[in-house]
N, C-alpha and C positions, 0 to 999 in steps of 0.2 A: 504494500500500500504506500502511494508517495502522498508526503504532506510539506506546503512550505517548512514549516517548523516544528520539528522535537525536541523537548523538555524532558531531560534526564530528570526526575527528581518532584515530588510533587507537596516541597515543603513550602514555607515561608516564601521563597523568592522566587523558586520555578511558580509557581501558580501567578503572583504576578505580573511578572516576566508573562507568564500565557496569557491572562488576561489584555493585558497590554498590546503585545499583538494581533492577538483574535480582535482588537477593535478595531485594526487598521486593515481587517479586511484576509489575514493570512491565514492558511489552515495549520492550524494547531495542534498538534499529538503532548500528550502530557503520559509520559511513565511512568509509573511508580513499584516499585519490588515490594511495600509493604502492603496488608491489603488495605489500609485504609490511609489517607491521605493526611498530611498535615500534623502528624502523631506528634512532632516536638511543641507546636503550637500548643495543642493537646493537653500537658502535662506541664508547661511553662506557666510562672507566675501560681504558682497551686493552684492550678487548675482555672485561674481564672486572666492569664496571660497582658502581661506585662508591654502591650501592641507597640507603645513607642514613647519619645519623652519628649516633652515641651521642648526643653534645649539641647537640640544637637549642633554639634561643634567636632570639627577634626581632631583638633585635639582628645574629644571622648575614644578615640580611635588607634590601636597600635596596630604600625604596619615599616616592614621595612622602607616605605615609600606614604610617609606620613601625610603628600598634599593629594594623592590618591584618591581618596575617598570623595573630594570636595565637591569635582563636579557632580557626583549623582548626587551628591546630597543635597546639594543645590538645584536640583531642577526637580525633584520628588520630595518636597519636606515633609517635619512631620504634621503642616497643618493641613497637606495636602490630606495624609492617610485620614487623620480623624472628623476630615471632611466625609470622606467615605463612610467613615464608623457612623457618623450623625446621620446620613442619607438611610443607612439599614438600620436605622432606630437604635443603635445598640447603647446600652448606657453606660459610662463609664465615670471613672472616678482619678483625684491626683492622689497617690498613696504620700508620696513625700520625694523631695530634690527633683520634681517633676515629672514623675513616673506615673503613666497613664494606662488603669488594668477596668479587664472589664467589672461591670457591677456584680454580675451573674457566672459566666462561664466562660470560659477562651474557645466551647463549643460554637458559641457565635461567630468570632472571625472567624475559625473554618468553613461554615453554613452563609457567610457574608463569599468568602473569597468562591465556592464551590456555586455560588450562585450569578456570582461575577463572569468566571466563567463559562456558564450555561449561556450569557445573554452574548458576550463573545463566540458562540458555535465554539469551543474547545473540545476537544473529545479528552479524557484520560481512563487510563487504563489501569488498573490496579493488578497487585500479584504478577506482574509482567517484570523478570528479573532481566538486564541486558547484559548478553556473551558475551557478544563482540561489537567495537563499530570499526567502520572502515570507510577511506573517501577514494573516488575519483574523478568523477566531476560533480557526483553529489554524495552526502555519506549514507551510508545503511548502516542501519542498527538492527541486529541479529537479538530474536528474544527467542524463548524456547514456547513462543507461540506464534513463532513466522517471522522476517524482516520486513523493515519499514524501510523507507527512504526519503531521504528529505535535502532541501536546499542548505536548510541554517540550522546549527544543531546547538544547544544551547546544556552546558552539564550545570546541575543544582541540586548535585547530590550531598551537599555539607560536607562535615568535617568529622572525625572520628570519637567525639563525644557521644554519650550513651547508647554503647553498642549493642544493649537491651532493646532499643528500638529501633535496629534496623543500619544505624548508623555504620561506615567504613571507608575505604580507601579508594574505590572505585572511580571516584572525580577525580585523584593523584592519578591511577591509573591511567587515565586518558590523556591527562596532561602531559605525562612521561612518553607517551606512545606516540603523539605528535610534536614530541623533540621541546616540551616546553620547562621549565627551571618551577625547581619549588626547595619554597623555602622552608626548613626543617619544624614538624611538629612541634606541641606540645598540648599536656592539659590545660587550657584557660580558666576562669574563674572557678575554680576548682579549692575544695580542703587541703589542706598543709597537717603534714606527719610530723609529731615530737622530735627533735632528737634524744638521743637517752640520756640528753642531763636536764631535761625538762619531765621525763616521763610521769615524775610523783602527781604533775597536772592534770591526770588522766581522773583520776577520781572526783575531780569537778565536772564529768560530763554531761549537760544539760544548762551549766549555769552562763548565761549570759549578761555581759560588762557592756555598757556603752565605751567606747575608746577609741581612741586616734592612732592608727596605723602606718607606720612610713618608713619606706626602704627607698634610698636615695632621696630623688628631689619627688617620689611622690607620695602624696597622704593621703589616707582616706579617714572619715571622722565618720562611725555607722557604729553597729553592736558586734563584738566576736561573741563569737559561741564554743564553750566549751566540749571536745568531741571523748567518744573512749580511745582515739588514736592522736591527737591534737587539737587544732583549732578549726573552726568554719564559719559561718556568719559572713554579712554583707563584707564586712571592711576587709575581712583578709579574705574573701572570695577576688574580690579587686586586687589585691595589693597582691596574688599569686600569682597575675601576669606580668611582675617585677620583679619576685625576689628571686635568687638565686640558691643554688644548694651553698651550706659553710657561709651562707654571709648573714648576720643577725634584724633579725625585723623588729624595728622598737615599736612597743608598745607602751603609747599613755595613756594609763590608768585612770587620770582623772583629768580630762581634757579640760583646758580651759581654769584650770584651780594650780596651783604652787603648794604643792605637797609640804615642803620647805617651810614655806611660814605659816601653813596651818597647823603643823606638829609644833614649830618653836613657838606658835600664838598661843597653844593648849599645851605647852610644856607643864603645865599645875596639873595638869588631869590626874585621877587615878587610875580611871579607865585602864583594866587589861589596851595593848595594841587594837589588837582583833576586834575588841567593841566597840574601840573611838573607830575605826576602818568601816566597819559595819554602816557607821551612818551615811558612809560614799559609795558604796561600793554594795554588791548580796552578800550576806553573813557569812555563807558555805566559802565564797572567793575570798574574803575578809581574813577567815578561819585558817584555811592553807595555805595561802598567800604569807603570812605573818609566818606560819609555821616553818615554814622552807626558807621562808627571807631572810628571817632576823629573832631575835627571841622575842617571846610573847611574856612581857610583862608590864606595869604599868608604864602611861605614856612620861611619868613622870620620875620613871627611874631611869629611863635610856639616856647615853650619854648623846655628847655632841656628835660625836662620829656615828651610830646608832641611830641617829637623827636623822643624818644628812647620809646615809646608807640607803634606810628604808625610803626616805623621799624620792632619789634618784631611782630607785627600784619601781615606785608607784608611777611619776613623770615619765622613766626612759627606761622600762622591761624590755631588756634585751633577748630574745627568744632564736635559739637556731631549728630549724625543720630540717628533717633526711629526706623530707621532698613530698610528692601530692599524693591525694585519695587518686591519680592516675582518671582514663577518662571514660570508668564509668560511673567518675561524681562529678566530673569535667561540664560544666555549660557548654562550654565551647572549646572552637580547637584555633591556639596559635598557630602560625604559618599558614601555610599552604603553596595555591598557582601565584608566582611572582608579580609583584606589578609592574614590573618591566615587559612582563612578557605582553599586558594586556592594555589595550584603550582606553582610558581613564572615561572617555566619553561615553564609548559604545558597549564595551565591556568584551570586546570580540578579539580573539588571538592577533599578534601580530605577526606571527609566524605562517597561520593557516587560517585563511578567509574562510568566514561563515561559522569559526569554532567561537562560542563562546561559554564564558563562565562568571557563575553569579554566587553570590550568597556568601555563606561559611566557607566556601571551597576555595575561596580568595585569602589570598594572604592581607585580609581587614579584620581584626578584630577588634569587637565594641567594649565598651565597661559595663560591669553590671547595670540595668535599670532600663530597660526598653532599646538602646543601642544598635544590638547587634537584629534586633525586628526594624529596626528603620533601616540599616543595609543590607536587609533581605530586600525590603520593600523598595527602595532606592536604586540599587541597583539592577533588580529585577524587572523596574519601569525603565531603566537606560537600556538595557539589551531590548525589551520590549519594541522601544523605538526603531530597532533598527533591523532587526532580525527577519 
């Protein structure tokens, strides 16, 4: 069967990407191996997906090729998308730092984007896994239910993050196949594993610190969360597409206060440590924290050094990780197809006309908070145009 356009992948960015073109009139094949469509949407945001953020900005963005992102993001914003959201009635809400989730369900943008589709003529196929492609003056894609054939072939099959759902390698693959550079993995916003001279922290699992987070020049200020392997929560979910293995991630404990002169202000106290801590902090972190740190006695028997020990400790916890939860806790996947390789405009190979690649499978990745749904969405409207 020949179609202008096949869409490897029928997540976030391929479905847009199809809808996009189905408007301008092209015939559309959308594939998909899992049998239902859209499954990371799905399970994103706890369930009730996280679609895009007030302010997007490159900067929210790492990529070897940092001004990359710009133009789609600039001609698909995100008021365009939630223009869309208001059109299919769906209601939605700001959680916080701009982050825009549904009221109800992230089953709606699925049933938004699948319906989008329908009015664009898209055909998609579900359960259709693809062998092989191949070009010569047009490519075919081989599935183990017949080959297609098409002009423009568009891959948006993400990145290697939760390989539960279907997630893998197969967009590298193709990238690899028609000679194009990619930039080496990793887990994205992903948990961080103890080292073993933090491990005694493991028995805090559940308890969550509001705190500011920072490895090098970036910080993030949200809640960690204590895991029974290390840490998780927003702030180090972010801050794990910076750190490094062996280099320490500081942690301020009490953001925005001077640990310093609130101990030497209440140098009188009697207060055990642990129960003056208690009033900044949850009691259980309060508890262990003091225990491992410093001696737990009153505030008013520690010395000076004692003082200015445990302060530094609260301000500037220095913590090392042996490395991530790996990416089946991974949101997303650093690296990928190079942006060298690809059209900033178009999103189309520079090496092989009519290949193009969107989404996760781009060496673009977002920050936590709706991000990386706006360069689905973004980029998937840029291939859209042209494909």
């Amino acid at each position: 069967m020949k179609f202008d356009v096949i869409i490897i992948g029928a997540g976030a960015a391929g479905l847009f990407c199809a809808i996009e073109s189905g408007r301008r009139g092209r015939k559309v094949l959308v594939l998909e191996h899992n049998a239902q469509v859209g499954r990371k949407i799905l399970i994103s945001g706890g369930g009730r997906c996280n679609f895009t953020n007030k302010d997007v900005k490159s900067e929210h963005f790492i990529s070897r090729n940092p001004h990359f992102c710009k133009s789609a993001l600039a001609r698909y914003t995100p008021q365009d998308f939630v223009e869309l959201v208001k059109k299919h009635k769906i209601e939605f809400y700001e959680k916080k730092l701009g982050q825009l989730f549904c009221r109800e369900s992230s089953r709606q943008i699925v049933e938004m984007l699948l319906t989008e589709c329908q009015k664009a003529k898209v055909k998609i196929l579900t359960n259709y896994s693809v062998k092989d492609v191949s070009k010569d003056e047009n490519f075919k894609v081989e599935t183990g239910q017949g080959v297609f054939e098409c002009e423009s072939l568009v891959i948006a099959t993400g990145g290697l993050s939760f390989p539960k759902i279907g997630a893998g390698d197969f967009g590298y693959k193709i990238a690899r196949q028609f000679g194009l550079k990619i930039v080496e993995t990793s887990p994205a916003l992903v948990p961080l594993i103890f080292a073993k001279d933090s491990q005694n922290y493991k028995k805090l699992a559940g308890v969550s610190v509001d705190a500011t987070v920072s490895c090098g020049k970036q910080t993030f200020r949200e809640n960690i969360l204590f895991t029974h392997r290390g840490l998780s929560g927003p702030a180090i979910l972010q801050i794990s597409n910076y750190c490094q293995k062996n280099k320490a991630v500081s942690i301020d404990l009490l953001p925005e206060r001077d640990a310093l002169e609130i101990l030497q202000r209440n140098h009188e106290s009697r207060q055990l440590l642990d129960n003056f801590l208690s009033q900044f902090l949850p009691n259980r972190f309060a508890e262990v924290f003091t225990a491992l740190q410093s001696a737990n006695k009153p505030v008013s028997q520690l010395s000076k050094m004692e003082i200015e020990r445990a302060a530094e400790k609260l301000n500037d916890w220095q913590v090392l990780f042996d490395g991530t939860e790996g990416y089946d806790k991974a949101e997303v996947t650093l690296g990928g197809v190079s942006t060298d390789e690809l059209s900033s405009q178009k999103m189309e190979s520079k090496r092989v006309k009519n290949l193009y690649f969107i989404g996760e499978v781009v060496d673009v990745t977002g920050w936590l908070g709706g991000y990386n749904f706006q360069w689905a969405w973004s980029s998937g409207f840029a291939a859209g145009q042209f494909v």
